[in-house]
VEXVEX-213017 format. One record per residue (C-alpha): residue in one letter; x, y, z. Coordinates in steps of 0.05 Angstrom, whole numbers, plus 32768, in hexadecimal, padded with zeros to 4 digits. Example, Ala and Ser with C-alpha at 12.3 -4.5 7.8 and 13.67 -1.06 7.14 Angstrom:
# VEXVEX-213017
{rec a,{80F6,7FA6,809C}}
{rec s,{8111,7FEB,808F}}
END
This chain:
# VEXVEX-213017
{rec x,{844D,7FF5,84EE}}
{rec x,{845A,7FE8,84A3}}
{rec x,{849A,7FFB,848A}}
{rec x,{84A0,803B,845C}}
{rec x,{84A0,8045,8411}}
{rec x,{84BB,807E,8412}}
{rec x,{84FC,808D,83E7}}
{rec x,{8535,80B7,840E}}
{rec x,{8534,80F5,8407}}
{rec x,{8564,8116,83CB}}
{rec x,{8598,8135,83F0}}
{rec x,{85B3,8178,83CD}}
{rec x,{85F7,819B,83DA}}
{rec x,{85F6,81F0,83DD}}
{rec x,{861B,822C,8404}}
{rec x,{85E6,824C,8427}}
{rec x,{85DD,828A,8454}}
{rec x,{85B2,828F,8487}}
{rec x,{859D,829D,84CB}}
{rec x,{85AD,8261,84E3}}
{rec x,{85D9,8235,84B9}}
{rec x,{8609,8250,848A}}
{rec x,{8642,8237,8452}}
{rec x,{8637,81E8,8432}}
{rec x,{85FE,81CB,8448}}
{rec x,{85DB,818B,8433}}
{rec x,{8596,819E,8421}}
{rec x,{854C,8164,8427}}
{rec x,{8512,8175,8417}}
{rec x,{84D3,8153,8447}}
{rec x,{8488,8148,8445}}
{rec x,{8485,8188,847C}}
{rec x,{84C8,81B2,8478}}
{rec x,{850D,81AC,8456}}
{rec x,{8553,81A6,847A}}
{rec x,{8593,81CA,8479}}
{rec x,{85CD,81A6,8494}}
{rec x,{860E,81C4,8496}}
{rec x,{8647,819D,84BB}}
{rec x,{863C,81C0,8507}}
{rec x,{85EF,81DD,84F7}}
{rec x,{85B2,81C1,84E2}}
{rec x,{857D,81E8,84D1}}
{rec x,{8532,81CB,84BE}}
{rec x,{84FD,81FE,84AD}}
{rec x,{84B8,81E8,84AD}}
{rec x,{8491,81FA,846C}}
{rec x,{845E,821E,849F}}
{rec x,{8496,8259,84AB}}
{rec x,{84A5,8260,8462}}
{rec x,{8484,829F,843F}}
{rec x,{84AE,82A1,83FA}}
{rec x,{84D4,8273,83D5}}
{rec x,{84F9,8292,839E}}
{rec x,{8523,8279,8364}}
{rec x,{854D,82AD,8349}}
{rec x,{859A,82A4,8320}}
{rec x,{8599,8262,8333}}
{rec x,{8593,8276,8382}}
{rec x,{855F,8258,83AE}}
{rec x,{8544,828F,83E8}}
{rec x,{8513,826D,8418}}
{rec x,{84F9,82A6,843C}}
{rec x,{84D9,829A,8485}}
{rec x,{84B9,82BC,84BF}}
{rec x,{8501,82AD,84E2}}
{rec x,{852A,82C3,84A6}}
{rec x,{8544,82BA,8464}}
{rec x,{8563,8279,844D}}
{rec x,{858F,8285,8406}}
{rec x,{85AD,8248,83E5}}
{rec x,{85E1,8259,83B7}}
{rec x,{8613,8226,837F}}
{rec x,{85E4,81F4,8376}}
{rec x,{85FB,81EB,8330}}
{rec x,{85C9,81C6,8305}}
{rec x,{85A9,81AA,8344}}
{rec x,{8583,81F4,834B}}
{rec x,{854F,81E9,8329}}
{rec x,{853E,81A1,833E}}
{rec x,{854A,81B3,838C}}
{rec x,{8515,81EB,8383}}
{rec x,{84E3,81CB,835F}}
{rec x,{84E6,8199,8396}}
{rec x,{84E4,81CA,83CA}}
{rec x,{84AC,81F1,83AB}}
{rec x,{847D,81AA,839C}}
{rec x,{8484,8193,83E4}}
{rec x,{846C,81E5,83F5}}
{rec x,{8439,81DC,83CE}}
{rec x,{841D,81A4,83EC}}
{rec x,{8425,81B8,842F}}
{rec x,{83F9,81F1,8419}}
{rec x,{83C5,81C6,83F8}}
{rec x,{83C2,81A3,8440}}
{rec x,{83B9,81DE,8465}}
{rec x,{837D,81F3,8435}}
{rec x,{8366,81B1,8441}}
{rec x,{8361,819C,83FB}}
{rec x,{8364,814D,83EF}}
{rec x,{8366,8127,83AD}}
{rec x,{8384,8139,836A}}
{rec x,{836C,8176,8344}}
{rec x,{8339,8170,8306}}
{rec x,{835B,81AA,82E1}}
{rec x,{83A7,81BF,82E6}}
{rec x,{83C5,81FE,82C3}}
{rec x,{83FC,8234,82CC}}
{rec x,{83EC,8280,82C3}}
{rec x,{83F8,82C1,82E4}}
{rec x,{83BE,82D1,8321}}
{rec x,{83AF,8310,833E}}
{rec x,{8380,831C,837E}}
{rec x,{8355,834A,839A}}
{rec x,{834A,8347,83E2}}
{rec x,{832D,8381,8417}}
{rec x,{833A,83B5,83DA}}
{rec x,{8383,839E,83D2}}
{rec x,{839C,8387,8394}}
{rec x,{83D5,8355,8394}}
{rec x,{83F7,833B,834F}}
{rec x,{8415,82FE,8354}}
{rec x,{843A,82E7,8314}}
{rec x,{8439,82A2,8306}}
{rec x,{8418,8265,8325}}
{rec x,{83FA,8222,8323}}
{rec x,{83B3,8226,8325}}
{rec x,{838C,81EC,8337}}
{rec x,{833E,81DE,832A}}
{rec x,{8322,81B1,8363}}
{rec x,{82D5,8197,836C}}
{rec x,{82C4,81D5,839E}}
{rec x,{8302,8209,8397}}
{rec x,{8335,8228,8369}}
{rec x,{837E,8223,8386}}
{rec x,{83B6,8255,836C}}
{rec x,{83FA,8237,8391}}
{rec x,{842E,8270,8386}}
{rec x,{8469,825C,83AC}}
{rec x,{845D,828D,83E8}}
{rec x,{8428,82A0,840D}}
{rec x,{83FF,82C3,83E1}}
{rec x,{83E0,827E,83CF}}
{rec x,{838C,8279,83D6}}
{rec x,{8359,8249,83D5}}
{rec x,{8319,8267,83B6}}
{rec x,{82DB,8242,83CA}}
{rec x,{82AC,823E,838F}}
{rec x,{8279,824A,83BD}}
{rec x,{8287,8288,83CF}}
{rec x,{8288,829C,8382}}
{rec x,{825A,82CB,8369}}
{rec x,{8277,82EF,832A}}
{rec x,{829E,82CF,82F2}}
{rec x,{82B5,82F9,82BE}}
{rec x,{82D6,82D6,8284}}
{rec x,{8305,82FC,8252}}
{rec x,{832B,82DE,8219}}
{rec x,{836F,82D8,823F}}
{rec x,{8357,82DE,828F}}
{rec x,{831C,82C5,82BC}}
{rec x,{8309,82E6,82F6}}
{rec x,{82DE,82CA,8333}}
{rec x,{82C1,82F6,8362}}
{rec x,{82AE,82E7,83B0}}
{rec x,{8262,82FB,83CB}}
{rec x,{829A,8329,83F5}}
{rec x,{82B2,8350,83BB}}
{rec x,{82F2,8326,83BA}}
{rec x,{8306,8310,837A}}
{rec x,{8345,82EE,8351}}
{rec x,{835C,82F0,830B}}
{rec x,{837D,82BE,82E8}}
{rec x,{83A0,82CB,82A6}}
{rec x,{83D0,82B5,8273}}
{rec x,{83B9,8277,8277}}
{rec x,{83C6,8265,8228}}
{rec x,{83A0,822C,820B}}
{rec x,{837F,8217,8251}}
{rec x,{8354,8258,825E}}
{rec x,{8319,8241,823C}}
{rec x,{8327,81F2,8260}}
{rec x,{832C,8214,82AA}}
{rec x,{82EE,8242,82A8}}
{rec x,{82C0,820B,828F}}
{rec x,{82D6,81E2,82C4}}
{rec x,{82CD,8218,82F9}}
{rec x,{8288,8223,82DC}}
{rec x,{8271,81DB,82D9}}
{rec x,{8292,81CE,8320}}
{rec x,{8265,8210,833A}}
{rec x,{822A,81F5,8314}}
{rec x,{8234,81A8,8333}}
{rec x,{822E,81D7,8375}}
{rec x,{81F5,81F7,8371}}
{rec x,{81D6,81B7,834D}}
{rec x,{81E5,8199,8394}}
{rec x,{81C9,81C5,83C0}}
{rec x,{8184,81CF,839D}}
{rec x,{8188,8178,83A9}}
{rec x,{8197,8188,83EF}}
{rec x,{8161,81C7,8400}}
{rec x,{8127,81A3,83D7}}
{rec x,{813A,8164,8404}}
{rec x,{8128,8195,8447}}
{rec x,{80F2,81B9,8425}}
{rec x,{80DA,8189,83F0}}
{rec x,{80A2,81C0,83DF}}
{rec x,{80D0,81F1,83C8}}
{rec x,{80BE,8210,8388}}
{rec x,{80F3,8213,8359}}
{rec x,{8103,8261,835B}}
{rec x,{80FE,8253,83A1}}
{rec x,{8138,8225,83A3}}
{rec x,{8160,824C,8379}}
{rec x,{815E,8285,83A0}}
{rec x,{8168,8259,83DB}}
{rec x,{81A8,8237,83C2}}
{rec x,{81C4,8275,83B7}}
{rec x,{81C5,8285,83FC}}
{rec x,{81D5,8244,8419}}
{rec x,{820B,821F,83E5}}
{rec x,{822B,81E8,8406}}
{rec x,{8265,820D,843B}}
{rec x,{8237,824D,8445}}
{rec x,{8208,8265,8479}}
{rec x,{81CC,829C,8478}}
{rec x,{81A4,82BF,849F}}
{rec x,{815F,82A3,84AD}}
{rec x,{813B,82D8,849F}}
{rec x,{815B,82D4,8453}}
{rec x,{8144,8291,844F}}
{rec x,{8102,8298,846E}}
{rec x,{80F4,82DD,8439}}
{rec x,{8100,82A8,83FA}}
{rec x,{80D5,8273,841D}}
{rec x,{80AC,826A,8468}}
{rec x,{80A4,821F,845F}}
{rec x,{80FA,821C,844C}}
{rec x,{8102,8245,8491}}
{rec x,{80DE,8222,84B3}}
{rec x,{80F2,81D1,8499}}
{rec x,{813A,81E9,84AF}}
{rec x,{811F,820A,84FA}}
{rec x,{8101,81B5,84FB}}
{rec x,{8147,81A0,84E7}}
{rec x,{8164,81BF,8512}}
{rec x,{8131,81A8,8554}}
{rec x,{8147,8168,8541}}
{rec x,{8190,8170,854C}}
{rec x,{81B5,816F,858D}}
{rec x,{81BF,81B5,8586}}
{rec x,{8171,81C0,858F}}
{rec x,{817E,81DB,85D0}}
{rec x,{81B5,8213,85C4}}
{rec x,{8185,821A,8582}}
{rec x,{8143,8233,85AA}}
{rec x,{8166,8255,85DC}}
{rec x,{818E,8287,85AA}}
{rec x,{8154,8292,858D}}
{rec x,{813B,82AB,85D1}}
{rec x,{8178,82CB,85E1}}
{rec x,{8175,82FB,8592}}
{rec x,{814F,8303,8559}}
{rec x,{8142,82C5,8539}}
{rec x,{813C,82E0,84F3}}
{rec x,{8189,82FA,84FC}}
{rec x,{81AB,82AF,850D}}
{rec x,{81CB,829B,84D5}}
{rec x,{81C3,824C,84C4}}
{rec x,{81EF,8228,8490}}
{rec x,{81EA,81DE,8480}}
{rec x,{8215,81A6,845E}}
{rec x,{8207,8161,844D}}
{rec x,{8228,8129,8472}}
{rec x,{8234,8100,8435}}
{rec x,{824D,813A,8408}}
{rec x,{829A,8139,8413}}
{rec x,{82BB,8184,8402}}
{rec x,{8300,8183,83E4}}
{rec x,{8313,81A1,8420}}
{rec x,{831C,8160,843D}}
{rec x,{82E6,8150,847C}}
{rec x,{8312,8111,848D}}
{rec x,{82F6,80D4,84AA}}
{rec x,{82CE,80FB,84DE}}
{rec x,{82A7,812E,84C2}}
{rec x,{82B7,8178,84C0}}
{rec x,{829D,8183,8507}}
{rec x,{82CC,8159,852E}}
{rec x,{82EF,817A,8562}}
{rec x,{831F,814B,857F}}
{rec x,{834A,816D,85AC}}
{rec x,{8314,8171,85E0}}
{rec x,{82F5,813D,85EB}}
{rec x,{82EF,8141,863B}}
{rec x,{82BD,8178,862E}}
{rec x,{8289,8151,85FF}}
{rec x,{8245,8167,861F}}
{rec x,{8229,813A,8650}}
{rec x,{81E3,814B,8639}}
{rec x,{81C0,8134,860C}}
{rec x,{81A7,8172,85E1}}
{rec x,{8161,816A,85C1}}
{rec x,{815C,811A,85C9}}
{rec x,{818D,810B,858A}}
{rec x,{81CF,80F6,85AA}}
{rec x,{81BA,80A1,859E}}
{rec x,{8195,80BB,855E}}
{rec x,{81A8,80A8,851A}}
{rec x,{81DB,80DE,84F8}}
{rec x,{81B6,8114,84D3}}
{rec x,{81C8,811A,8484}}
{rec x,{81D6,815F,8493}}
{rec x,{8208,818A,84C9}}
{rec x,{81F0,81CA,84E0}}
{rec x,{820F,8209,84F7}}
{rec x,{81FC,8249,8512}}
{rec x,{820E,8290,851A}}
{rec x,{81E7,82B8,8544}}
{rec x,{81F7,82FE,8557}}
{rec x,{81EE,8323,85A3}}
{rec x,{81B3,8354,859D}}
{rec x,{81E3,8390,85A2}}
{rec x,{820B,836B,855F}}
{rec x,{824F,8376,858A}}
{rec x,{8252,8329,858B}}
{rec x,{8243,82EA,855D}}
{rec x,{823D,829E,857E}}
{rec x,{824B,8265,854F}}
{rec x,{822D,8223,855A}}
{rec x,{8230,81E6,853A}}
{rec x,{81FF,81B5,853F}}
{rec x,{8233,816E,854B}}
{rec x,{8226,812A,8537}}
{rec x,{821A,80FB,8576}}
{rec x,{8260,80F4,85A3}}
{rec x,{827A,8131,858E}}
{rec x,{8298,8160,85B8}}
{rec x,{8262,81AA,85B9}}
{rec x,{826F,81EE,85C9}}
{rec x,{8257,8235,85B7}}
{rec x,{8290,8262,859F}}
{rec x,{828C,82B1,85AA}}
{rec x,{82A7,82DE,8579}}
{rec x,{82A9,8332,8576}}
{rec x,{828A,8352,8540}}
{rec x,{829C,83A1,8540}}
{rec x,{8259,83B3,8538}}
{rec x,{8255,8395,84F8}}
{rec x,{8230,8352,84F6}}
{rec x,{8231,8340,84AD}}
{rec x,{8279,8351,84A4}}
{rec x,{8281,8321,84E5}}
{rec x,{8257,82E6,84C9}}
{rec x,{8273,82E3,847E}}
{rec x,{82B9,82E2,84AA}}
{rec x,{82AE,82AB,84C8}}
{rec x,{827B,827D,8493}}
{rec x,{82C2,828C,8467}}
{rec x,{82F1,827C,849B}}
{rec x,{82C7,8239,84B1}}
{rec x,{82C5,8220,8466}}
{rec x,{8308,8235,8460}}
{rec x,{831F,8206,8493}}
{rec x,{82E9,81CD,8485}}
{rec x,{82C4,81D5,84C3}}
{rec x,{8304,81C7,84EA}}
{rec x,{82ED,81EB,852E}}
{rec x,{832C,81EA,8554}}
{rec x,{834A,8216,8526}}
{rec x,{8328,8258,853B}}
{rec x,{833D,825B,8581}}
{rec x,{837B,8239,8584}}
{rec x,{83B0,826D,859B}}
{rec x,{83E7,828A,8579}}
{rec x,{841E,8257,85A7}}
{rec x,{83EF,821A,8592}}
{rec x,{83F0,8235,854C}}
{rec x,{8438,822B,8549}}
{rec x,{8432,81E3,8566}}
{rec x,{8455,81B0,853A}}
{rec x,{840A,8189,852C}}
{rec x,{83EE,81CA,851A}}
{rec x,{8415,81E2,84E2}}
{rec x,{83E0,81D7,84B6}}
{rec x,{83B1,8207,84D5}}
{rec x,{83EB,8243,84D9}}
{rec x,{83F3,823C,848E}}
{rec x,{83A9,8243,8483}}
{rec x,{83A0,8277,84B4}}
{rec x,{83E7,829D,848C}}
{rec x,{83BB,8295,8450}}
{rec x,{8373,82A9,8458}}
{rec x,{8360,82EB,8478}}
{rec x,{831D,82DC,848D}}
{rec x,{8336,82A8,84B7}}
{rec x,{836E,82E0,84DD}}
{rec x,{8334,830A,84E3}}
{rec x,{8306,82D5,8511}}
{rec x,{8341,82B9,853D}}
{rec x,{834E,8304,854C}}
{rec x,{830F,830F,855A}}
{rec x,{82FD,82D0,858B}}
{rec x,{82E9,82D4,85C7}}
{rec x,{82DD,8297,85F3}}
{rec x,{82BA,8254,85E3}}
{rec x,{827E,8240,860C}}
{rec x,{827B,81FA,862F}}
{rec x,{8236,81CE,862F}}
{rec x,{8240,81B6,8668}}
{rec x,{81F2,81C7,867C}}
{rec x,{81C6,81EE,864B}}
{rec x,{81B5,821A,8690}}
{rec x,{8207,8228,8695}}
{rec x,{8217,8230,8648}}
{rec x,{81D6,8265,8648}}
{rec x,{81F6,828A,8681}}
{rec x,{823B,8290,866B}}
{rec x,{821F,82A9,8625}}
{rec x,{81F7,82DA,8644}}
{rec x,{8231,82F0,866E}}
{rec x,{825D,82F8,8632}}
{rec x,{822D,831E,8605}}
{rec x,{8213,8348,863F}}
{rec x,{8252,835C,865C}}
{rec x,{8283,834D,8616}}
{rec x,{82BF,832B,8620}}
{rec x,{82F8,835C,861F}}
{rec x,{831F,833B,8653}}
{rec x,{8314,82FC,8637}}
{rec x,{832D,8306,85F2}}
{rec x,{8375,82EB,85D7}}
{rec x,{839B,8329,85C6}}
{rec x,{83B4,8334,857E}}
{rec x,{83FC,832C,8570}}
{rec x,{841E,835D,8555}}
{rec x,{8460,8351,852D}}
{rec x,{8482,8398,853B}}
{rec x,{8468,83C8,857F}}
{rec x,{8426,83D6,857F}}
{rec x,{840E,841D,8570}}
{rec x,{83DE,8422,8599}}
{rec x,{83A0,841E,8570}}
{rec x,{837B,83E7,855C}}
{rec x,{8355,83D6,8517}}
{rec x,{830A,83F2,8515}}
{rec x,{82F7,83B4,84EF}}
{rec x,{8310,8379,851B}}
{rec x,{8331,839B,8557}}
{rec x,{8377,837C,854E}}
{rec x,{83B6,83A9,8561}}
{rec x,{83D0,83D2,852A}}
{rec x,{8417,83E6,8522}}
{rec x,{843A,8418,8504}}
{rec x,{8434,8429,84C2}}
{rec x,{83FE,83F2,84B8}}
{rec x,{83D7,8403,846D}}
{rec x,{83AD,83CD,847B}}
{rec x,{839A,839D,84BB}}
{rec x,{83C0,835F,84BE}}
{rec x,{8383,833B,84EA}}
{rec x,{8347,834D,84AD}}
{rec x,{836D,836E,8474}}
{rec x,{8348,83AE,8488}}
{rec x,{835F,83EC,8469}}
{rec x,{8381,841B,849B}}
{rec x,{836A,8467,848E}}
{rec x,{83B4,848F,84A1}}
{rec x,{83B0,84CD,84CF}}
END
């Protein structure tokens, strides 16, 4: 192994008070966490675990899910051990939302969102303009990666910008001084580059696309975002159907023709993504589809002919709702020696809400399967951290891991049709991981994702769903 370029860490003196280590302490910040090392105790909390840092008459106050750590007579080393602390936060959030590279715009300005009809004002934060999303990086965990492809509204003002989600979310930027005018250009030329791709990529399936037709089309399926079939096949039969021929040709073909047996074939949602379009989400050096803590389960068959085939320049997925709409399967249509399975998800009754869940909770996490049915103890796992700050930071993603249900094996197309049918016949109550509450339960459960509410709640802590009192 080559040796390390790293510089030692800056070691910083302070009287803290804490749960777990108190008076002088030496203090290091790391890539993943920072330490606390009085002369007996030794305390390192993981950036995962912290919610807050906050900087305040010269005091540091880390606050975690385990407690708050205050670091007090610092001196003129305050400020330097904070903004220390608070860049290696920063980019421990960046990881988790899977954003690679260096930003093409940088500013600092207060941001505000708007998320499930609650408004949350956040004061001042670094705001960074990437290829495919806008990141604000307040030093808590109110931070949020917007996905430009999931924009539908921009309304510019003279002192704010505002960019609004096809879900009604939206956040405001303001007081950005002289770089206002700078950052919405670039979030309108980054949207623009976009949808400038996607027409490439639609007219490349259907190259007989007219050119309201791909417009309209593009809309629908920008790079990251699925849509129903029937959408697509209302702006255009020949689009439709030149994806229903992708898709035949993929080793998904199989689970394809069969769901479209098993429910109505206008209601499966199909979204698409070309292989040699990298997101700023970071795909890594195997694709977004790689799932590679199981590979003992990779399908032995060979679905629809393709598995020696040459890789398609495009990945498929699916979501395909039961015909009573309790339940949604997602299926993904992997690249040759790739590990394939079906997973099951509840709905509520409420398809659409279901399926823009989890299309935002999928490009959220760049395709990263694993990540919706890992469980809350392998959540907390050391290798996962990653995914826990992601899932701390984007609702739609709570709302499908409390809503999954079991993941569906190919080992045969006859016993992955079976098992599906089981689960969307019978539902999967007994099968599904149980929320986990942070206080005792109440006894009722949210209408909108059917995760245990507690006392008091205003709103769900699974979906964001507003909470009517009684």
């Amino acid at each position: 192994m080559a040796a390390s370029n790293d510089k030692p860490a800056v070691e910083y003196t302070a009287q803290a008070a804490s749960p777990l280590v108190n008076g002088e302490v030496k203090l290091k910040v790391k890539e993943n966490s920072f330490i606390a090392a009085g002369l007996f105790d030794v305390a390192e909390i993981p950036y995962s675990r912290v919610n807050a840092l906050e900087f305040e008459n010269y005091n540091i106050t880390a606050r975690t899910d385990d407690g708050d750590y205050t670091f007090s007579r610092m001196g003129s080393w305050a400020t330097p051990f904070f903004e220390a602390l608070r860049d290696a936060y920063n980019k421990a959030v960046l990881r988790a939302f899977f954003v690679r590279g260096n930003p093409m715009f940088t500013a600092t300005g207060d941001y505000r969102f708007t998320e499930n009809g609650v408004t949350v004002n956040n004061g001042k934060a670094p705001i960074h303009v990437y290829d495919t999303c806008v990141v604000a990086l307040p030093p808590n965990s109110n931070a949020r990666r917007i996905p430009l492809c999931f924009v539908t509204g921009m309304d510019k003002k003279d002192v704010e910008v505002t960019l609004t989600l096809n879900n009604g979310d939206s956040y405001a930027f303001s007081k950005l001084g002289y770089e206002t005018a700078g950052f919405a250009e670039r979030v309108e030329n980054n949207i623009r580059a976009l949808r400038e791709k996607t027409i490439e990529a639609v007219t490349e399936i259907d190259p007989t696309l007219t050119a309201s037709q791909a417009s309209q089309v593009s809309k629908l399926l920008t790079e990251g975002v699925a849509a129903p079939m029937g959408q697509l096949a209302a702006i255009s039969s020949s689009f439709s159907a030149a994806v229903d021929k992708k898709l035949a040709q993929t080793r998904a073909a199989d689970s394809y023709r069969t769901l479209k047996e098993m429910c109505d074939p206008s209601q499966i949602w199909v979204g698409l993504k070309k292989n040699d379009i990298r997101q700023d989400g970071g795909d890594g050096p195997d694709g977004p589809l790689v799932e590679p803590d199981a590979p003992e389960e990779s399908m032995p068959v060979d679905e629809g002919g393709a598995a020696d085939a040459a890789p398609d320049p495009y990945l498929f997925w699916m979501i395909a709702p039961s015909p009573d709409g309790q339940h949604t399967a997602v299926e993904f249509a992997v690249k040759p020696g790739e590990s394939a399975a079906t997973f099951v998800y509840r709905t509520g009754g409420n398809v659409l809400v279901s399926a823009s869940h989890l299309n935002r909770a999928l490009e959220a996490i760049s395709f990263k399967r694993e990540v919706i049915r890992l469980t809350e103890e392998e959540l907390l796992k050391p290798e996962n951290i990653d995914y826990f700050m992601a899932a701390k930071r984007t609702a739609s993603l709570k709302y499908v891991r409390a809503n999954f249900v079991a993941r569906v094996i190919h080992s045969s197309p006859e016993a992955w049709k079976r098992k599906l049918t089981e689960l969307w016949n019978k539902g999967a109550a007994q099968s599904v991981r149980p929320a986990q509450p942070t206080t005792a339960p109440s006894g009722e459960s949210c209408p909108a994702c059917g995760m245990a509410l507690t006392q008091g709640m205003k709103f769900c802590g699974g979906c964001g769903a507003k909470i009517d009192q009684k």
